[in-house]
FITOR-632150 format. One record per atom (N, C-alpha, C): residue number from 1; residue in one letter; atom name; x, y, z. Coordinates in pm, whole numbers. Atoms other than C-alpha are relative to their C-alpha. Layout:
<rec NUM a CA <X Y Z>>
...
% end
This chain:
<rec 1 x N <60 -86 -101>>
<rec 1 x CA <8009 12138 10147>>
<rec 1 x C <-115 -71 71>>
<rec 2 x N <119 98 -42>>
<rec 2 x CA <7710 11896 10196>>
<rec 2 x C <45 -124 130>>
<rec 3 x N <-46 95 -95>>
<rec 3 x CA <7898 11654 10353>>
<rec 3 x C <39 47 133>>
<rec 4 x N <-53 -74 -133>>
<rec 4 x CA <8047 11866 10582>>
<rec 4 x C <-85 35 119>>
<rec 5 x N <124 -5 -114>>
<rec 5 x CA <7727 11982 10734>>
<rec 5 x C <-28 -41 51>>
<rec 6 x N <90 137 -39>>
<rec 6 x CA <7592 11637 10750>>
<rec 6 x C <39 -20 142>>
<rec 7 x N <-107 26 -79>>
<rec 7 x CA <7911 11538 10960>>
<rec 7 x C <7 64 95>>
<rec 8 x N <9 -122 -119>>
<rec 8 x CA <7889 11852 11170>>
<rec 8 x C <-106 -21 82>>
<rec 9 x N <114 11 -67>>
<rec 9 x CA <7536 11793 11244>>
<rec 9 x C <-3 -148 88>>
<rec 10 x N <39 63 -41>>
<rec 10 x CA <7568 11434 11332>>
<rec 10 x C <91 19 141>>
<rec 11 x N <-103 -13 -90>>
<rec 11 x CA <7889 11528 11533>>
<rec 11 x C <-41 96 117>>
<rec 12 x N <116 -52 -122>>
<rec 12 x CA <7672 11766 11738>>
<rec 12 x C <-53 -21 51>>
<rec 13 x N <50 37 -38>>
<rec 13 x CA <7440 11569 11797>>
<rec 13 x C <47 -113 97>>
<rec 14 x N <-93 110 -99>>
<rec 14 x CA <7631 11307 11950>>
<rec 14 x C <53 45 115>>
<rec 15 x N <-53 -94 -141>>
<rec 15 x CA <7818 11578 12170>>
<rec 15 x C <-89 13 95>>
<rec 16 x N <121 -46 -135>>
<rec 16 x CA <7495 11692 12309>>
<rec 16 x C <-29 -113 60>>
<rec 17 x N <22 141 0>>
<rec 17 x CA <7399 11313 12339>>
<rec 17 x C <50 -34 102>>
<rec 18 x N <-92 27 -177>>
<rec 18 x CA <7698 11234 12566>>
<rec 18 x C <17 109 79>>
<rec 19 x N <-27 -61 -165>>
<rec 19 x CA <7695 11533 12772>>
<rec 19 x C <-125 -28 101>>
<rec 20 x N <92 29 -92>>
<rec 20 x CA <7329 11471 12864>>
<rec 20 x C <33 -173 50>>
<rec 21 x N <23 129 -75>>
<rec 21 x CA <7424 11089 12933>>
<rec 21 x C <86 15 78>>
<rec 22 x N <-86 6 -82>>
<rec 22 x CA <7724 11191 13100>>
<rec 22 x C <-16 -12 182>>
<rec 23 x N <42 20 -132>>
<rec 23 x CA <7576 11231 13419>>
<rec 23 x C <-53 -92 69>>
<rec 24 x N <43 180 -3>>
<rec 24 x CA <7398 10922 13427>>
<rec 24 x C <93 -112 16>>
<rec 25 x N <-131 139 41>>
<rec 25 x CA <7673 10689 13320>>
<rec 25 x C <77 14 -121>>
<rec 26 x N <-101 15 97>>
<rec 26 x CA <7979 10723 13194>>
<rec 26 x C <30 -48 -133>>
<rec 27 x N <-43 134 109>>
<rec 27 x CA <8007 10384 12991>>
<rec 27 x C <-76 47 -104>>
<rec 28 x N <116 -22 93>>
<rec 28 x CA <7669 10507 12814>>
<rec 28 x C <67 118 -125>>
<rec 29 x N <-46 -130 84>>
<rec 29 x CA <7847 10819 12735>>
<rec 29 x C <117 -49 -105>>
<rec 30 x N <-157 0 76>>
<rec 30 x CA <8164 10687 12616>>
<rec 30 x C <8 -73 -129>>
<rec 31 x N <33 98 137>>
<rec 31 x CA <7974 10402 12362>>
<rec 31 x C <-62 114 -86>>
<rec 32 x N <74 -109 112>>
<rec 32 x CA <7745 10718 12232>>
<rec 32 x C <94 105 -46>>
<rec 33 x N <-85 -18 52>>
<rec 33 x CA <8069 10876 12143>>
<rec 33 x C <99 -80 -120>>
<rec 34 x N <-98 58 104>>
<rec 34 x CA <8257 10616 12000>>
<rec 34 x C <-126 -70 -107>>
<rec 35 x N <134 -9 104>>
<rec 35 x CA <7920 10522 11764>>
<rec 35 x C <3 115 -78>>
<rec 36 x N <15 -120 28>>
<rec 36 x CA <7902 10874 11697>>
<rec 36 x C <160 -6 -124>>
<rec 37 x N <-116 9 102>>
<rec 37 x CA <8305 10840 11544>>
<rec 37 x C <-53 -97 -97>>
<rec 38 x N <-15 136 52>>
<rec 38 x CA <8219 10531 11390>>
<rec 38 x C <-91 11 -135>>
<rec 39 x N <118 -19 150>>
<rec 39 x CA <7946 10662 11168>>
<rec 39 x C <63 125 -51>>
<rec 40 x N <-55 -150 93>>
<rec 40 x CA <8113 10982 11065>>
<rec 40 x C <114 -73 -67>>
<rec 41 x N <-67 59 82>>
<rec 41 x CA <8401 10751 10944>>
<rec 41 x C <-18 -89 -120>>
<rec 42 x N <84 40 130>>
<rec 42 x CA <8200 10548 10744>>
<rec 42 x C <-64 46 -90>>
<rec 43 x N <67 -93 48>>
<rec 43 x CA <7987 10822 10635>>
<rec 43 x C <92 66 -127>>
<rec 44 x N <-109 -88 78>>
<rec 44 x CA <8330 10971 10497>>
<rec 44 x C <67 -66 -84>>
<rec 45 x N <-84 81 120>>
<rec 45 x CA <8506 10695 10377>>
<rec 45 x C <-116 -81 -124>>
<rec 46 x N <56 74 86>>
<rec 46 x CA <8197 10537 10197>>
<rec 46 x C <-47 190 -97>>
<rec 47 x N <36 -92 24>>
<rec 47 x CA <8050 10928 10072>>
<rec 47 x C <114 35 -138>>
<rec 48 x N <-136 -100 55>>
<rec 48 x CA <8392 11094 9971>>
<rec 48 x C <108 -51 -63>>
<rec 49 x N <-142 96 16>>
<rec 49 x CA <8718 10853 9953>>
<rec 49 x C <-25 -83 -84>>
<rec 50 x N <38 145 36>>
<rec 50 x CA <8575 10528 9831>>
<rec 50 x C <-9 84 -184>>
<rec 51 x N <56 -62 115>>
<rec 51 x CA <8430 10763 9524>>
<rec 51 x C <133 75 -105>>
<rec 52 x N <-113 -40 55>>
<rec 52 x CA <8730 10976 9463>>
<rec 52 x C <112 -80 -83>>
<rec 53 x N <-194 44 63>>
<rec 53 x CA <8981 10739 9421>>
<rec 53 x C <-112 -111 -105>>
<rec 54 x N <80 98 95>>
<rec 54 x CA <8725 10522 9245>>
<rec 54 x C <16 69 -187>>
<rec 55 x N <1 -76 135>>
<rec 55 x CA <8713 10793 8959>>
<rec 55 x C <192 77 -46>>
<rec 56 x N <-127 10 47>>
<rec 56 x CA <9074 10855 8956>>
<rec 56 x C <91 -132 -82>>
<rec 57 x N <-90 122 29>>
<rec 57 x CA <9209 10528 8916>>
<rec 57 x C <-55 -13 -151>>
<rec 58 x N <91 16 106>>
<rec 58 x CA <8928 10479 8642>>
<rec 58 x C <79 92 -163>>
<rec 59 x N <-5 -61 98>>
<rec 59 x CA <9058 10744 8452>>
<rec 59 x C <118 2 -25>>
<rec 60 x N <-115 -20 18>>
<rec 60 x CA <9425 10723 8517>>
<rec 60 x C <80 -191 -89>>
<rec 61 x N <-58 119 59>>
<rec 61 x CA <9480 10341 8406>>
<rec 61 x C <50 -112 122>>
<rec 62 x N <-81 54 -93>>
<rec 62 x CA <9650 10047 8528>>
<rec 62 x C <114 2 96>>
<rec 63 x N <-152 -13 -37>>
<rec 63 x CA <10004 10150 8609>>
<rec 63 x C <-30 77 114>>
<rec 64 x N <19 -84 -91>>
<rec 64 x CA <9838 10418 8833>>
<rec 64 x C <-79 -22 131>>
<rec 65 x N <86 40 -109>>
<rec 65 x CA <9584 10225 9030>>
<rec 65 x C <87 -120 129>>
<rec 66 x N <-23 40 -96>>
<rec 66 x CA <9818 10012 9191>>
<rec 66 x C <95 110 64>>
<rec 67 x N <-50 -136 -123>>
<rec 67 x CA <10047 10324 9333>>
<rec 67 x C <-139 49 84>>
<rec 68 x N <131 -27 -52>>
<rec 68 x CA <9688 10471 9428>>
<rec 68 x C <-24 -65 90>>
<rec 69 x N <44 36 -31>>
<rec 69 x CA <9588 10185 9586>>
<rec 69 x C <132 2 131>>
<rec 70 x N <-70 36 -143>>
<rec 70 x CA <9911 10147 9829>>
<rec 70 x C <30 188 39>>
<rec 71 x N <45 -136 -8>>
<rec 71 x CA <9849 10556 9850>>
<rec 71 x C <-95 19 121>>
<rec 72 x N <120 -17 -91>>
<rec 72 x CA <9522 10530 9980>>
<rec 72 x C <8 -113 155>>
<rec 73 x N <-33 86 -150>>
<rec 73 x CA <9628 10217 10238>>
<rec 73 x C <87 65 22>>
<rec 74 x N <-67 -41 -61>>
<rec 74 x CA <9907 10375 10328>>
<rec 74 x C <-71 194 110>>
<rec 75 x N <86 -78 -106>>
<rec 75 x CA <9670 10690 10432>>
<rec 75 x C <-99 -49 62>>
<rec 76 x N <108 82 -127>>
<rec 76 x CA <9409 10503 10620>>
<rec 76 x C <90 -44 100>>
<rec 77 x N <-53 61 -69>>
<rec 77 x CA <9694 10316 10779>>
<rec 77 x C <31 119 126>>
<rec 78 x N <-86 -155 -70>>
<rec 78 x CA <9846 10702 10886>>
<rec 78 x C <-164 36 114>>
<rec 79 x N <106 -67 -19>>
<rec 79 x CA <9463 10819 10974>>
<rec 79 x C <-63 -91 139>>
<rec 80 x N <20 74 -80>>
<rec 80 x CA <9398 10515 11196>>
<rec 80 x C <82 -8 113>>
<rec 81 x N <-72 33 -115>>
<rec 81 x CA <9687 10489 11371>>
<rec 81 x C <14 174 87>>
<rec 82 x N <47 -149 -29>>
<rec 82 x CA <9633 10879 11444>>
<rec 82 x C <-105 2 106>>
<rec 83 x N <120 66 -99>>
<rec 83 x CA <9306 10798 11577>>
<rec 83 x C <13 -46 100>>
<rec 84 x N <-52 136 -68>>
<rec 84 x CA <9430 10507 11781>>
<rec 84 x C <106 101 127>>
<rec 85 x N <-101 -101 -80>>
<rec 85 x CA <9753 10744 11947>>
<rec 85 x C <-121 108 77>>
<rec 86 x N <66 -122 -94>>
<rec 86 x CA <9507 11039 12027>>
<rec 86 x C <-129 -64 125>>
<rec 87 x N <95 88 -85>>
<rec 87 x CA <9240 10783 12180>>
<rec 87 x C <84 -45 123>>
<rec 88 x N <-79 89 -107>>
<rec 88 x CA <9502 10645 12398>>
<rec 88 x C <61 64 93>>
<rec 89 x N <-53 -146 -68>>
<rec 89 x CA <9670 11019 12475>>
<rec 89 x C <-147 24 112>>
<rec 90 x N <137 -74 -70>>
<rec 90 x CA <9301 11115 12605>>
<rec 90 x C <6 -75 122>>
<rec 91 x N <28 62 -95>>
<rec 91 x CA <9272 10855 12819>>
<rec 91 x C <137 -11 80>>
<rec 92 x N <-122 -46 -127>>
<rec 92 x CA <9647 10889 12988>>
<rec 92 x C <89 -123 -48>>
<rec 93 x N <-83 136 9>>
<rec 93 x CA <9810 10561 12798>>
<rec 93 x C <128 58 -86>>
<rec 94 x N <-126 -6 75>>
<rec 94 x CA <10122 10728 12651>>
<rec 94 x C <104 -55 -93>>
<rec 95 x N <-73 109 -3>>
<rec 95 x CA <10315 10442 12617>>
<rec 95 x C <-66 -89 -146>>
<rec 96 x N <59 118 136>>
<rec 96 x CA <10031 10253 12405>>
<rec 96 x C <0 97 -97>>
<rec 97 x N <9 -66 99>>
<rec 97 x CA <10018 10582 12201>>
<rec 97 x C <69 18 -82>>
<rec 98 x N <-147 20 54>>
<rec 98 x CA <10372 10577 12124>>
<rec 98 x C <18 -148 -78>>
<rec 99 x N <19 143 20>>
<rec 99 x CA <10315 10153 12073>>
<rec 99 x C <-75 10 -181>>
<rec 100 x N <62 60 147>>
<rec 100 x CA <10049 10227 11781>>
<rec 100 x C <58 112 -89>>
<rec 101 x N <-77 -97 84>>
<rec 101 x CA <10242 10553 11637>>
<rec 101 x C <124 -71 -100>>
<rec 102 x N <-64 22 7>>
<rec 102 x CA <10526 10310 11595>>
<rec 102 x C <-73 -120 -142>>
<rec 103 x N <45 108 90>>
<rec 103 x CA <10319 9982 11439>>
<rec 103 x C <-5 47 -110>>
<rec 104 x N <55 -79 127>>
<rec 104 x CA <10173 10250 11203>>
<rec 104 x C <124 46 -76>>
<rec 105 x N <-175 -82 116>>
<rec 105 x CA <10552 10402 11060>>
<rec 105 x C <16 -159 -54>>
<rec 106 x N <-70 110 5>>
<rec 106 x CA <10636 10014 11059>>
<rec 106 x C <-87 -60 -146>>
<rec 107 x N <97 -1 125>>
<rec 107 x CA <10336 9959 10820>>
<rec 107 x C <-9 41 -111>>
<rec 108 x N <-11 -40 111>>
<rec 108 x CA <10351 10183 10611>>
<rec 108 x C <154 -12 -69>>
<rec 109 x N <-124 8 63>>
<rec 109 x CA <10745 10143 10505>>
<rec 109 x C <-19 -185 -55>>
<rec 110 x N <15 164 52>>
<rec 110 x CA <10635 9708 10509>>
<rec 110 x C <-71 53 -151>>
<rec 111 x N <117 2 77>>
<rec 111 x CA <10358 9842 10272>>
<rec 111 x C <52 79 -140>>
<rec 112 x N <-73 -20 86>>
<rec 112 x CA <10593 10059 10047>>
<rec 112 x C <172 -83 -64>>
<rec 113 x N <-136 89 46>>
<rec 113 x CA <10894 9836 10000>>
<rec 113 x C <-22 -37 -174>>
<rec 114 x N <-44 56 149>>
<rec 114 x CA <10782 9681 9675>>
<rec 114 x C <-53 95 -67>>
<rec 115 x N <-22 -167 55>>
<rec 115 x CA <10731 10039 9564>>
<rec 115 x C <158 82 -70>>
<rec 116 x N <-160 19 27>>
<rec 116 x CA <11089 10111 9634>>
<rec 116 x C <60 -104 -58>>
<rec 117 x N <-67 87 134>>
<rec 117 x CA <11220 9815 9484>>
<rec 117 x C <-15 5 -151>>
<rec 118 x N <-1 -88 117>>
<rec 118 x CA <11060 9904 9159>>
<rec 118 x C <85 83 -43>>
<rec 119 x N <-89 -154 74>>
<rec 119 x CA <11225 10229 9121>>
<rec 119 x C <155 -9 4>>
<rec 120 x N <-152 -7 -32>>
<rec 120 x CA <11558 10113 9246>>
<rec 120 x C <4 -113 -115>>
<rec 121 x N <-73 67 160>>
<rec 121 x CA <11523 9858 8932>>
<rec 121 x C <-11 39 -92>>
<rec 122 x N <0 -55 89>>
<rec 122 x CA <11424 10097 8718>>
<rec 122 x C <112 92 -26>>
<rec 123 x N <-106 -27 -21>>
<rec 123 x CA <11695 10299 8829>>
<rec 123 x C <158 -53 -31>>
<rec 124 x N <-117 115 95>>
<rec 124 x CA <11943 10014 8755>>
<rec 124 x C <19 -4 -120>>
<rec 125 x N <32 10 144>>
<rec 125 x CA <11793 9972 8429>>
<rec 125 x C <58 85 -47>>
<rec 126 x N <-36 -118 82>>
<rec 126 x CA <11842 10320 8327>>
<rec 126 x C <157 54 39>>
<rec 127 x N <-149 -10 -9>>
<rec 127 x CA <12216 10300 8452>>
<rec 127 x C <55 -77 -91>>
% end
C-alpha cells in the first residue's frame, strides 16, 4: 500500500510538472515525463520485484530459481515491450508498435525453448 502512494504521488507530480511545462516547450515536457516513467520503474522493480523473487527463489531451492528466473525475464521482456508498443501507439507509429509487439513474442519463445526441451525429455524419459 506504501508503495503505491509513493508511485501515485511521484506520478502526480510529474503530470502537474509537464502540464505546467507544456506550454513552454514541448521537448521539456516530454523529457519530464519520460524521467517521471523512468523512476517509477526503478522505484518498482528495485522496491517490490527485485525483493519478491529474491525471497522466493531463496526459499524454493535450486531447481526452482532457474524456472523463476526465465519467469521473471520473460515478464520484463512482456512489460517492456508493452511499454515500447503503447509509446509508439501514442505517438501515431503503428507499424513500429506492431515491430516491438512482435520482437517481444519472438523473445520470449527464444527465451523458453530450453524450458521446453526439458520437459519434452522428461517426457521421453517417462515413456
Amino acid at each position: 500500500m506504501v508503495m503505491v502512494l509513493k508511485v501515485s504521488g511521484v506520478v502526480l507530480i510529474g503530470a502537474f510538472a509537464s502540464l505546467l511545462l507544456k506550454e513552454n516547450s514541448r521537448a521539456v515536457s516530454a523529457v519530464t515525463v519520460i524521467c517521471t516513467f523512468l523512476t517509477v520503474i526503478i522505484y518498482c522493480t528495485e522496491n517490490g520485484l527485485v525483493r519478491a523473487v529474491d525471497s522466493i527463489t531463496a526459499q524454493a531451492g535450486d531447481s526452482f530459481s532457474e524456472i523463476a528466473g526465465i519467469l521473471v525475464k520473460a515478464l520484463g521482456i512482456s512489460y517492456i515491450t508493452g511499454i515500447t508498443h503503447e509509446m509508439c501507439a501514442s505517438a501515431g507509429e503503428n507499424t513500429l508498435a506492431a515491430a516491438a509487439d512482435f520482437a517481444g513474442k519472438v523473445e520470449i519463445v527464444l527465451l523458453c525453448l530450453p524450458m521446453v526441451s526439458k520437459l519434452l525429455q522428461i517426457a521421453g524419459d517417462a515413456l
